[in-house]
C-alpha positions as CSV (number, residue, x, y, z in Angstrom):
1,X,46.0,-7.9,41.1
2,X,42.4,-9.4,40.6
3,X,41.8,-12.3,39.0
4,X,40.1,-10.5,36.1
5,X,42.9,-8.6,35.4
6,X,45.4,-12.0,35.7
7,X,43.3,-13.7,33.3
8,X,44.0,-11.0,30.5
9,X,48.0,-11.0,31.2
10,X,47.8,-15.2,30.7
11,X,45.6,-14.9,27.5
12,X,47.8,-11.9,25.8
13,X,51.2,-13.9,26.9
14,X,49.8,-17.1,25.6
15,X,48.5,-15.7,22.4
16,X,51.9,-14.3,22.1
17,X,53.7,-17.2,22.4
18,X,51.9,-19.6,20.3
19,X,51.9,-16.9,17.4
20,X,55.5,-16.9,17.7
21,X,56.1,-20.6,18.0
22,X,53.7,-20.8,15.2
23,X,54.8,-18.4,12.4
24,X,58.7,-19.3,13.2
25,X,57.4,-23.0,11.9
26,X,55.2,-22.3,9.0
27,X,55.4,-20.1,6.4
28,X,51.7,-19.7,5.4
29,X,50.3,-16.9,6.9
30,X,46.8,-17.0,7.2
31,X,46.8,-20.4,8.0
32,X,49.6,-19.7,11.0
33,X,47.3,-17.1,12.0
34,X,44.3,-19.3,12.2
35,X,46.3,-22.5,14.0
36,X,48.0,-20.1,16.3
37,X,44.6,-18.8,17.5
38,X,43.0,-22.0,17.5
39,X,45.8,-23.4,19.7
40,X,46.1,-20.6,21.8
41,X,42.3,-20.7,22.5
42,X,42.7,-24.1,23.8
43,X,45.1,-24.0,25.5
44,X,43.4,-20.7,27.4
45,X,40.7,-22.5,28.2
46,X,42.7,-25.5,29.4
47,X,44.4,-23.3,32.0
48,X,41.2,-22.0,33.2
49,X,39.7,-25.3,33.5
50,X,42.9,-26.3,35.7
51,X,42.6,-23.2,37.7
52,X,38.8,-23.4,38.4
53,X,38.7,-27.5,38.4
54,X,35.5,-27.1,36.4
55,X,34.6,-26.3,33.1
56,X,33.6,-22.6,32.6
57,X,29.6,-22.2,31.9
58,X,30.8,-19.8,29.3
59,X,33.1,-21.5,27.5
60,X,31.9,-21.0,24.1
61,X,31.8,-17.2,25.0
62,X,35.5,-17.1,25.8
63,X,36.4,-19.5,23.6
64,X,35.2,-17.3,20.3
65,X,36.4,-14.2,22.0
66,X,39.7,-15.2,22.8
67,X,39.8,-16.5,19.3
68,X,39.4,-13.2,18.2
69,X,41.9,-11.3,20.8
70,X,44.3,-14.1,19.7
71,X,43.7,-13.9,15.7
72,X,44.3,-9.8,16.1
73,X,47.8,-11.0,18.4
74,X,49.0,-13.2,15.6
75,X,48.5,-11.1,12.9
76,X,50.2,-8.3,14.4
77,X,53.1,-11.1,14.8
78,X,53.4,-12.0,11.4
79,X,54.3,-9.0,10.1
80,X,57.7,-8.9,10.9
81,X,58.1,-12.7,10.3
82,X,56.5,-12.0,6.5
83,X,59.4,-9.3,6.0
84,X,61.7,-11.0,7.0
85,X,60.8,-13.8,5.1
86,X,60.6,-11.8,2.2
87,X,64.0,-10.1,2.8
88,X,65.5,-13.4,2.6
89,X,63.9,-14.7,-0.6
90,X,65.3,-11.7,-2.3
């Protein structure tokens, strides 16, 4: 595998799991999607600083579009978490 194609895998799985630790804690939606992707984002871009040792010359390039990839992730996570929510309230 290249490191292009590594890259992708880390910022899907990361985007996963912070939507998931995210919308198990709050119950707001738009604002767990936000946070979630905010996190995420930062946290993406932490990992690539440790793995280049430098701060990436594009980082307010990847930054907004893995904001983006992640806000699309976490949305597509809160569906289920919103019916089940809703399923218990009733």
């Amino acid at each position: 595998m290249n490191e292009e194609i590594v890259g992708i895998i880390v910022l899907l799985a990361l985007g996963t799991l912070t939507s998931i630790l995210v919308h198990y804690l709050m119950s707001k939606r738009t604002l767990a999607v936000v946070l979630s992707a905010l996190l995420g984002s930062l946290l993406f871009q932490f990992l690539v600083y440790l793995n280049q040792g430098h701060l990436d010359p594009f980082i307010l390039i990847t930054f907004v579009t893995s904001f983006f990839i992640i806000v699309l992730i976490s949305w597509l996570v809160s569906i289920p978490f919103s019916k089940h929510r809703r399923e218990t309230t009733d």
